[in-house]
C-alpha positions as CSV (number, residue, x, y, z in Angstrom):
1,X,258.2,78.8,139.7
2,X,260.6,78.7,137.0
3,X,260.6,75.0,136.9
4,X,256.6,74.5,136.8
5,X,256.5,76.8,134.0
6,X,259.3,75.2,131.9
7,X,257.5,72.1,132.6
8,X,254.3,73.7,131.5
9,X,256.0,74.7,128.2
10,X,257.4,71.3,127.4
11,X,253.9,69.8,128.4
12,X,252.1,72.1,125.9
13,X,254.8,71.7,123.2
14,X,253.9,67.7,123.1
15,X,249.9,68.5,123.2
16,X,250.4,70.5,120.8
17,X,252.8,68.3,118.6
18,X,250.2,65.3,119.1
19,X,247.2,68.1,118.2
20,X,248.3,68.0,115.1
21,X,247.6,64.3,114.3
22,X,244.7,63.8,116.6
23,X,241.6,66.5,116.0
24,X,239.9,66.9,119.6
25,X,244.0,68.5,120.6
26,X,243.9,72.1,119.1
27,X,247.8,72.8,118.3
28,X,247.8,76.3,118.3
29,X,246.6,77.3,121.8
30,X,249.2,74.8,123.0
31,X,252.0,76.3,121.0
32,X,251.2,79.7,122.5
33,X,250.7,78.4,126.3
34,X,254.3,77.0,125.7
35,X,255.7,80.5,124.1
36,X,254.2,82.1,127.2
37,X,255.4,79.8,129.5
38,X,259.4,79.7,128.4
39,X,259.2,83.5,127.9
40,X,258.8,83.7,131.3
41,X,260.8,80.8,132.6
42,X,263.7,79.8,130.3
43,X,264.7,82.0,127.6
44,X,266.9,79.5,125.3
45,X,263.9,76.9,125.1
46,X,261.6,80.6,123.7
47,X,264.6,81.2,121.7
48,X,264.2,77.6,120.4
49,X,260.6,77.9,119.9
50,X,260.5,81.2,118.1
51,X,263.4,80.1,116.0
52,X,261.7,76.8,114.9
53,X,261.5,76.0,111.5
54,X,257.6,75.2,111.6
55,X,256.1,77.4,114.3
56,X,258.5,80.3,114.9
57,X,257.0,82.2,112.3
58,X,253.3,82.2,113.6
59,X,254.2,82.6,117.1
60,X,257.0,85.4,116.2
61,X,254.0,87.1,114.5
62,X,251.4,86.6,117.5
63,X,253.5,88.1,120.2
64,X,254.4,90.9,117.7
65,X,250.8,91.7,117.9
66,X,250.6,90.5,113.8
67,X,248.2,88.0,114.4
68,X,247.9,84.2,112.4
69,X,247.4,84.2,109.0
70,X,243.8,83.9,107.4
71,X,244.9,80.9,105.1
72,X,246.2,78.9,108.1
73,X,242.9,79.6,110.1
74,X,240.8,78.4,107.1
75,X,243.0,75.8,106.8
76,X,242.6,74.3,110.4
77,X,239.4,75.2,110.4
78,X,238.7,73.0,107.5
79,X,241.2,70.4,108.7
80,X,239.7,70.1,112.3
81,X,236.2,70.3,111.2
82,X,236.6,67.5,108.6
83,X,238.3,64.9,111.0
84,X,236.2,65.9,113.6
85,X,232.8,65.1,111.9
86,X,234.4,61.8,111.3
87,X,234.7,61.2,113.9
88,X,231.4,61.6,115.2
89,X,230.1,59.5,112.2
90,X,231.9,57.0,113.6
91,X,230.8,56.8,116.7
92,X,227.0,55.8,117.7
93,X,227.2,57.2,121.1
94,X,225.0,61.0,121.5
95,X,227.2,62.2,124.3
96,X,230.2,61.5,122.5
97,X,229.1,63.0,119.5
98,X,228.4,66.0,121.3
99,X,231.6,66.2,123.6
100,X,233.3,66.0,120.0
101,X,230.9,68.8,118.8
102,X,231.1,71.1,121.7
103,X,234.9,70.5,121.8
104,X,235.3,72.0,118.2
105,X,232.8,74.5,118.9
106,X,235.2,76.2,121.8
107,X,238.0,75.6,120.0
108,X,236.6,77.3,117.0
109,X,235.6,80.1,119.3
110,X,239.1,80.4,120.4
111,X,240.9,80.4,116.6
112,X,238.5,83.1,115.3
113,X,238.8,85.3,118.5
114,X,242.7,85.2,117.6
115,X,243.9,88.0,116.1
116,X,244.1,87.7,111.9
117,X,247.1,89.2,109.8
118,X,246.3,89.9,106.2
119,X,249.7,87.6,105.0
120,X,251.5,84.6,105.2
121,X,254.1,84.9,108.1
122,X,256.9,87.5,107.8
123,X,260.4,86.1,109.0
């Protein structure tokens, strides 16, 4: 079981490496699928991903119960919501314009229904 979940973990951590270039991959719930999985699984690769210079700091905060930051919700909010009705501008197609829709809808749904901490992240 160890193995499938490390595998999990590394799976996630690319996801959510290309979520951050690509708008329809949400980043976050990826990172935190991968914290979940190594803290169960291997402990130096959750070591790793709490101590990394980019993410620790949100995910140190989510499994202290702290929450993400406000800002960096807006923030991707903004960021995923802007490439994303690019993208459907782009495209002529109704279904795909509302699989692109409906996609940022849930994951909307999902970064508001994450817990919110008042400041940036603590270290």
């Amino acid at each position: 079981m160890k193995i499938v979940l490390t595998t999990v973990g590394i799976l996630a951590i690319v996801l959510g490496v290309i979520g951050i270039f690509v708008p329809l991959l949400p980043t976050t719930p990826f990172l935190l699928l991968a914290a979940a999985c190594f803290a169960r699984s291997n402990k130096d690769m959750h070591n790793w991903l709490l101590s990394h210079r980019l993410f620790g700091s949100y995910l140190r905060n989510y499994e202290a119960g702290r929450g993400i930051p406000f800002r960096a919700k807006v923030l991707a909010l903004v960021l995923m919501w802007s490439s994303l009705a690019y993208a459907a501008w782009r495209y002529e197609s109704l279904w795909l314009r509302l699989l692109i829709v409906s996609t940022g809808a849930a994951v909307s749904m999902f970064l508001l229904r994450l817990p919110t901490s008042s400041g940036p992240p603590s270290d």
